[in-house]
C-alpha positions as CSV (number, residue, x, y, z in Angstrom):
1,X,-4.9,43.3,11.0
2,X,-2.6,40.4,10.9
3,X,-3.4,37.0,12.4
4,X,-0.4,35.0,11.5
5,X,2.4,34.8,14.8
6,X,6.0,32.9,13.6
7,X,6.8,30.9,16.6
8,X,11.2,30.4,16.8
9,X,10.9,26.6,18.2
10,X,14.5,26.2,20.1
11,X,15.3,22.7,18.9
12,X,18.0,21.7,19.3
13,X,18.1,18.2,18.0
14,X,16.3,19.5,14.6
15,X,12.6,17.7,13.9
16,X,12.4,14.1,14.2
17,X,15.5,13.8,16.1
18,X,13.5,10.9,18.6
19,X,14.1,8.3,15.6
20,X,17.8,9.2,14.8
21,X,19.9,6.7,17.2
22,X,22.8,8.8,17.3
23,X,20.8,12.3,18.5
24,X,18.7,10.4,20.7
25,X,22.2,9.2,22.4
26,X,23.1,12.9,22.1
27,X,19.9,13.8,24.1
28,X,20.9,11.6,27.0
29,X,24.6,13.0,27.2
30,X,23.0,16.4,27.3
31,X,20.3,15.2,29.9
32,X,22.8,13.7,32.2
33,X,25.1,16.6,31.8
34,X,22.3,18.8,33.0
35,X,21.5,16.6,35.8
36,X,24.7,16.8,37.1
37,X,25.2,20.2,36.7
38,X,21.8,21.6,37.5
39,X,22.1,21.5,41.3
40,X,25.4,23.6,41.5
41,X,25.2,27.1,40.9
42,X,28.7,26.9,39.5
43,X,28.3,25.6,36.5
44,X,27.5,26.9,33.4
45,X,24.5,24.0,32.4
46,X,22.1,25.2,34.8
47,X,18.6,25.1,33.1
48,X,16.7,22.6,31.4
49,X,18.0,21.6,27.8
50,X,15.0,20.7,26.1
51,X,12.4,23.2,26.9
52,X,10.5,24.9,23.9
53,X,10.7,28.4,24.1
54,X,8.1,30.6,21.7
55,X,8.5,34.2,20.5
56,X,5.8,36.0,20.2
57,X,6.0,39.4,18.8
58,X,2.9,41.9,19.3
59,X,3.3,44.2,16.2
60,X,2.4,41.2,14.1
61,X,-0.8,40.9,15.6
62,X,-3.7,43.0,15.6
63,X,-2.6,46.5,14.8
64,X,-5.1,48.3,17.6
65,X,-3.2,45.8,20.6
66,X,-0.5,48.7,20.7
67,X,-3.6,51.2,21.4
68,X,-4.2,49.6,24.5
69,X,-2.8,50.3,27.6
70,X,0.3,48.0,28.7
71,X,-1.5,46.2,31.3
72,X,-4.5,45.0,29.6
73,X,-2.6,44.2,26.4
74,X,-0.5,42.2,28.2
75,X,-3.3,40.3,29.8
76,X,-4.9,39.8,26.2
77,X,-1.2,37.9,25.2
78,X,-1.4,36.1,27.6
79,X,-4.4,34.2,27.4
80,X,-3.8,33.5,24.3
81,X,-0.4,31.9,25.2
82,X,-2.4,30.1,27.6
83,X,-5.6,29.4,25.1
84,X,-3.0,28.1,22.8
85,X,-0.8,25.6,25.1
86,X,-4.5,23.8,25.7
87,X,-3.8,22.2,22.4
88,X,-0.3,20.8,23.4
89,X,-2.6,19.6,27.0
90,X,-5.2,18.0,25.0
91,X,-3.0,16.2,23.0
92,X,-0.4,15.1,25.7
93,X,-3.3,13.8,28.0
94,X,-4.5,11.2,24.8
95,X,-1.2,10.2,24.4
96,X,-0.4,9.6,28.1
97,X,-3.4,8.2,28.7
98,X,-2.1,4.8,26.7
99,X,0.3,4.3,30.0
100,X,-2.0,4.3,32.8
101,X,-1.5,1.3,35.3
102,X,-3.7,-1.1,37.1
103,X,-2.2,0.7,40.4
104,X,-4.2,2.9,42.5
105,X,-1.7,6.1,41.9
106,X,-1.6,9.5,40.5
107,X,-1.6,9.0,36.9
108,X,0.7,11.3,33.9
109,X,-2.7,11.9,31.6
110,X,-4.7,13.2,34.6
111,X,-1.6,16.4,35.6
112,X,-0.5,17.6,33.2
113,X,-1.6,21.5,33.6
114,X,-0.6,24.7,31.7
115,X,0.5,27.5,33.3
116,X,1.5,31.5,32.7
117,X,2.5,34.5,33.8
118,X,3.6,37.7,33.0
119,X,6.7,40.2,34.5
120,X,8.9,42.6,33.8
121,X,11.9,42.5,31.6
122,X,13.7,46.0,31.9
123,X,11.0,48.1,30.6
124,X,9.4,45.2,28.3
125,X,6.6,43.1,29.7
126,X,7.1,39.6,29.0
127,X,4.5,36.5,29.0
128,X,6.0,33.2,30.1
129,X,3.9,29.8,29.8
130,X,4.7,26.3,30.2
131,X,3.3,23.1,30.0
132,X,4.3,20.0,32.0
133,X,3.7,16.8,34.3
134,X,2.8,18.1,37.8
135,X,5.9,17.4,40.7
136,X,6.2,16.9,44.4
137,X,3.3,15.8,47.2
138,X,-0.4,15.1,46.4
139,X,-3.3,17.1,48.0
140,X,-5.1,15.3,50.4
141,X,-8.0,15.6,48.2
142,X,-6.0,14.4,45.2
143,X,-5.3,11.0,47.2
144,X,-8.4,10.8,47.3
145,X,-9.7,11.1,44.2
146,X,-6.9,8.7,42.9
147,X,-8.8,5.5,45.5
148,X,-12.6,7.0,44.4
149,X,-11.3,6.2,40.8
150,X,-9.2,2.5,41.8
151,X,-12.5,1.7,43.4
152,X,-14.4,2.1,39.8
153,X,-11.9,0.6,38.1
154,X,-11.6,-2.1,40.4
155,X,-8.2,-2.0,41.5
156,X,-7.0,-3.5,44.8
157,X,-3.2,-2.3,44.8
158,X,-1.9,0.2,45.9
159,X,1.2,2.1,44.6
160,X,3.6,2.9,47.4
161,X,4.0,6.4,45.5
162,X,0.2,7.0,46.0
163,X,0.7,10.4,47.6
164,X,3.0,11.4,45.0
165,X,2.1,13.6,42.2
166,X,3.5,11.5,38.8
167,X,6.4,14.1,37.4
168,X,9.1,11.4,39.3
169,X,7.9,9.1,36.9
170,X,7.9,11.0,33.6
171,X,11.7,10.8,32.5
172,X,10.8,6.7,32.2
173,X,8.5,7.5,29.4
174,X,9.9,10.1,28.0
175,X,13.6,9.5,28.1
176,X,13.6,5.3,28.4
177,X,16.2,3.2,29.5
178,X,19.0,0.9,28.1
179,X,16.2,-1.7,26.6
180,X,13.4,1.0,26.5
181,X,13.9,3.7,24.3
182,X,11.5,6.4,25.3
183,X,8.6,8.0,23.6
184,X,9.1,11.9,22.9
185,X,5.7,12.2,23.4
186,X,6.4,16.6,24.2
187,X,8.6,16.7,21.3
188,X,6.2,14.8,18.7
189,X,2.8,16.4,19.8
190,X,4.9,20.0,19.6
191,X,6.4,19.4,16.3
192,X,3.1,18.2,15.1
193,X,0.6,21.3,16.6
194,X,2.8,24.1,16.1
195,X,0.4,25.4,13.0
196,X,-2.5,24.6,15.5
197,X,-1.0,27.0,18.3
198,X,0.4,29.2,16.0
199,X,-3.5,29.9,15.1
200,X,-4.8,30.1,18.5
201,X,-2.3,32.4,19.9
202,X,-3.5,35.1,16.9
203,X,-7.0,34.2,16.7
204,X,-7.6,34.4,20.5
205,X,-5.8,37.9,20.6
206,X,-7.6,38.8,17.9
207,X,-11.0,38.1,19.1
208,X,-10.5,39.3,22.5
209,X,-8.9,43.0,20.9
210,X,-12.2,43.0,18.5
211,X,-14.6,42.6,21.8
212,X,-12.6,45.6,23.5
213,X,-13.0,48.0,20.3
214,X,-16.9,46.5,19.6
């Protein structure tokens, strides 16, 4: 039994790039390149530059996982893809949580969610997770929640994106502006964890393959 997973981090900028001048000027030619380019199908730049993609391979893990049948394995993997990105959550939600505003609104620590799934690759079955800043409209109930906590807090404004769930506004922290030069908060809490999720991602497969052969 095995409980050690290698995880191949594509980064691009190499670690600690967010405090090298030069690469973070590199990061917003690349960023703007993609933004022009990620709306037409024509050209080559088509998906997002900085994402963090993990590989996972099964025969390190527990030996018995290839015993079981595809389907099941597959849902072991991924839960612990997903048990593992809670870390990164955790983490992002402190650090967001510094840049919350006196504005009745939808705030960054309070949506950011982890999500997975699996499908089929040919005849491999892959697992595919992500972590992120939630887009697009606000529930109903969401709104709501967002006034029950103003009235706590004791806020009086209200933002005119109130119905708006807060991935619009995570490019402002994350990549800054001319005077304001971003925080890196996704690259700094994944460069710093990745022996953390490394862990989980083993250890979670490995205790839920022990409870099937118990």
């Amino acid at each position: 039994m095995r409980n050690q997973v290698q995880l191949q981090f594509d980064s691009r900028f190499g670690p600690g790039w967010w405090s090298d001048p030069s690469l973070r000027l590199l990061y917003s030619k690349t960023y703007n390149a993609w933004k022009s380019n990620s709306a037409d199908p024509s050209k080559s730049l088509k998906t997002y530059p900085f994402a963090v993609r993990m590989t996972v391979d099964s025969m390190k893990l527990d030996a018995r996982i290839r015993k079981l049948p595809e389907v099941m394995a597959a849902k072991i993997m991924r839960k612990g893809v997903k048990n593992a990105m809670m870390i990164w959550r955790t983490a992002l939600r402190g650090l967001y949580g510094k840049h919350r505003s006196t504005k009745i609104r939808q705030h960054l620590a309070d949506n950011i969610a982890v999500h997975s799934r699996q499908y089929r690759r040919g005849k491999q079955r892959k697992i595919w997770g992500a972590t992120g800043v939630r887009m697009g409209d606000a529930t109903s109930a969401a709104v709501a929640r967002a006034f029950r906590q103003g009235a706590r807090l004791g806020q009086t404004r209200v933002a005119q994106d109130v119905n708006e769930l807060p991935g619009i506004r995570l490019h402002f922290i994350e990549g800054g502006t001319k005077r304001y030069p971003g925080r890196r908060y996704f690259d700094q809490v994944m460069a710093a964890t990745r022996s953390q999720v490394q862990a989980e991602i083993a250890n979670s497969v490995n205790r839920a393959v022990r409870e099937v052969f118990r």
